[in-house]
C-alpha positions in Angstrom: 71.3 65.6 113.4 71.3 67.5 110.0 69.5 65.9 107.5 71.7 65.3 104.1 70.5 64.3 100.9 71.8 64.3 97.2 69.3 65.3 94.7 71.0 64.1 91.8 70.5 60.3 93.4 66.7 61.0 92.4 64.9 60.8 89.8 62.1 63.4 90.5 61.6 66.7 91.8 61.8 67.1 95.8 58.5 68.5 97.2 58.8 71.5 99.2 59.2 71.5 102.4 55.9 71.2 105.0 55.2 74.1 106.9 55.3 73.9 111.0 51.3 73.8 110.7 50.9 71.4 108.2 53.7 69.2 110.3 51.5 69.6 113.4 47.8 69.6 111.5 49.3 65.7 109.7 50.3 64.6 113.2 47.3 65.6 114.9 45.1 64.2 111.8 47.3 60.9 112.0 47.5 60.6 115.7 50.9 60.4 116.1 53.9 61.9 116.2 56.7 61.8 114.0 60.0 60.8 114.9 62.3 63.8 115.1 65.0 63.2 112.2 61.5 62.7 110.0 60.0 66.1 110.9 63.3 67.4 110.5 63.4 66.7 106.6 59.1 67.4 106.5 60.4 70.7 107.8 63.8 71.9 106.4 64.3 69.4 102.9 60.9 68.3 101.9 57.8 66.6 101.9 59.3 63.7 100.2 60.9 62.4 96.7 61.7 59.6 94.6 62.8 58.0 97.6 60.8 59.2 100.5 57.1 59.2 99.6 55.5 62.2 99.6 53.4 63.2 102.3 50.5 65.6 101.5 46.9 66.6 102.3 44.3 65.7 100.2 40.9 65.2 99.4 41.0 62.6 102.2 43.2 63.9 104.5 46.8 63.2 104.8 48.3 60.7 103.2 51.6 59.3 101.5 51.3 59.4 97.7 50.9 55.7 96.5 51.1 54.2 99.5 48.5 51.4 99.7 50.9 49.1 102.5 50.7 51.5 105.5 47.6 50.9 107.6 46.2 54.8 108.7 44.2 53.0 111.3 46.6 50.9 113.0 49.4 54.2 112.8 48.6 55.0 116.3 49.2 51.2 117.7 52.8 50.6 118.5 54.7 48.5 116.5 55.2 45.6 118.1 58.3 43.6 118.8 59.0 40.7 116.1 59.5 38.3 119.1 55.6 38.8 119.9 54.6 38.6 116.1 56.5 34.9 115.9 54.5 33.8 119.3 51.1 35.3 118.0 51.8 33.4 114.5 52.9 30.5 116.3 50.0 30.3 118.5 47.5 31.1 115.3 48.9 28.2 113.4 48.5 26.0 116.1 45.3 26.3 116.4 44.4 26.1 112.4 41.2 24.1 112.2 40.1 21.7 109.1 39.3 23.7 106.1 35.9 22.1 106.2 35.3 22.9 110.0 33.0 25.6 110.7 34.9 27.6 112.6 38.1 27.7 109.9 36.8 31.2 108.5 36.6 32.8 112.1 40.6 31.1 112.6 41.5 32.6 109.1 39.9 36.4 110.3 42.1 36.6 113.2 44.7 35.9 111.2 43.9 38.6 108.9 43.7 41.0 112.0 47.1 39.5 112.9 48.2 40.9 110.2 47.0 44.3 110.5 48.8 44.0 113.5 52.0 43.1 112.4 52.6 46.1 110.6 50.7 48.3 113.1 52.8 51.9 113.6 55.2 51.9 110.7 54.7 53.9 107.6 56.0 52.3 104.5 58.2 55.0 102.7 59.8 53.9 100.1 58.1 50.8 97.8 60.6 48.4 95.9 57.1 46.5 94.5 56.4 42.9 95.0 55.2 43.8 98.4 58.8 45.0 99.1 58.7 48.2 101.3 60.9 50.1 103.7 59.0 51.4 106.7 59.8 53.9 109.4 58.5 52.9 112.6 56.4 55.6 113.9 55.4 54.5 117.8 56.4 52.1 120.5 60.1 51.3 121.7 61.1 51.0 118.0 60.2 54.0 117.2 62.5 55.8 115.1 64.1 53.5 113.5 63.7 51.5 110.0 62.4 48.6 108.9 62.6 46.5 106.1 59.1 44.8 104.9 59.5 41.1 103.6 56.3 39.8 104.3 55.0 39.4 100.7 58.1 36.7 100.6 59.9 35.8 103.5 57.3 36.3 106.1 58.9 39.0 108.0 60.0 42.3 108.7 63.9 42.8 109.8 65.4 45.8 111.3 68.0 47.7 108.8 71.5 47.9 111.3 74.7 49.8 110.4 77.7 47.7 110.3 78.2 47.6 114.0 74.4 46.5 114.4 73.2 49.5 115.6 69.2 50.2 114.5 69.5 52.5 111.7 67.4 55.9 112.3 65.9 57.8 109.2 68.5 60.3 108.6 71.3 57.7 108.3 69.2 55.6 106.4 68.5 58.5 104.1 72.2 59.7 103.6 73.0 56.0 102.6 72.6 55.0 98.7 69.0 52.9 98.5 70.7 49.7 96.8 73.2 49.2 100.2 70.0 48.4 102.4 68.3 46.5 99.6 71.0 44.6 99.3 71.3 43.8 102.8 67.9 43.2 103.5 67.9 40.7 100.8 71.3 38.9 101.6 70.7 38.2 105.4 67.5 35.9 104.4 69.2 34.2 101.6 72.9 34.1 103.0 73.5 30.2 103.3 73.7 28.9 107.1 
C-alpha cells in the first residue's frame, strides 16, 4: 500500500525520512516491530509531522517527540483485547476494599498496573490534549490497526473503523483528514441511545 500524505494539511515541516538502520536499530532498541504501512512512511515520507509524532534517537534512546502517554516498557506486551480490559476492571472494582482498610492501597496498585496494562503495545501518535490520543497498536492480534484513546474521559479506548466497519490501518488512517476520526471517535460515545 503507498503511503499518501498532503503536506499542506500540516502545519510544520515533515522530518526526513529514517534510514533502513535507524528503522531496524529503533525496533531492535524498542523490542518490537513495526507494523508495515508504519515503516513504510519511517522509510519512504518521514520520521513524522504535525500529525504523526516524530520518532527520533536521543539522548535516551528512541523516542517519540512529546510523547509522555505511550509506555516504552509495556511496548513489547500485546495489546490486549478491550473484552479482557472490561473483565479485569470488572473484577478490580469488585474487589475494592474500604478506604480505611489496610489493604485498599495494595487494591488501588493493581489498579495502577491495570492501567499500564491497558494501554500495553500501542504508541500514541498523534495527541489532541486532555488525555486525548490516537494510538497505533504495535503487537498482538490488533496489531496494525488504530486506536482512539478516551480513557482520560470516557474510560476507554475504541477502534477507529471505515464506514463499512473495517479496523482502520495506518495508511488509511493517514490519507484521511484528522477532524473525520475525531469526530467519530467523539460521536459514537455521546450519540444518544
Amino acid at each position: 500500500m503507498s503511503i499518501r500524505w498532503t503536506w499542506a494539511e500540516d502545519e510544520r515541516t515533515p522530518a526526513p525520512p529514517l534510514s533502513a538502520a535507524e528503522v531496524a536499530e529503533a525496533e531492535a532498541e524498542l523490542k518490537i516491530s513495526f507494523p508495515d504501512e508504519y515503516r513504510e512512511f519511517l522509510l519512504h515520507v518521514s520520521a513524522g509531522n504535525g500529525r504523526v509524532r516524530r520518532l527520533a534517537r536521543g539522548p535516551d534512546g528512541w523516542r517519540w517527540d512529546s510523547d509522555t502517554e505511550t509506555d516504552l516498557e509495556m511496548l513489547p506486551t500485546p495489546f490486549p483485547d478491550q473484552d479482557s480490559v472490561e473483565r479485569w476492571w470488572a473484577e478490580h472494582d469488585a474487589r475494592e476494599p474500604d478506604r480505611d482498610d489496610p489493604s485498599w492501597d495494595a487494591w488501588d496498585r493493581e489498579g495502577e498496573e491495570l492501567g499500564r496494562r491497558w494501554g500495553a503495545g500501542a504508541v500514541c501518535l498523534q495527541d489532541y490534549g486532555c488525555g486525548f490520543c490516537v494510538l497505533l497498536v504495535v503487537t498482538g492480534p490488533s496489531r496494525g490497526t488504530v486506536w482512539f484513546d478516551r480513557r482520560s474521559a470516557c474510560d476507554d479506548i475504541v477502534p477507529l473503523r471505515s464506514e463499512d466497519g473495517r479496523p482502520v490501518g495506518f495508511a488509511e488512517w493517514l490519507a484521511s483528514p484528522w477532524r473525520h476520526w475525531f469526530d467519530r471517535a467523539v460521536r459514537r460515545h455521546t450519540a444518544p441511545g
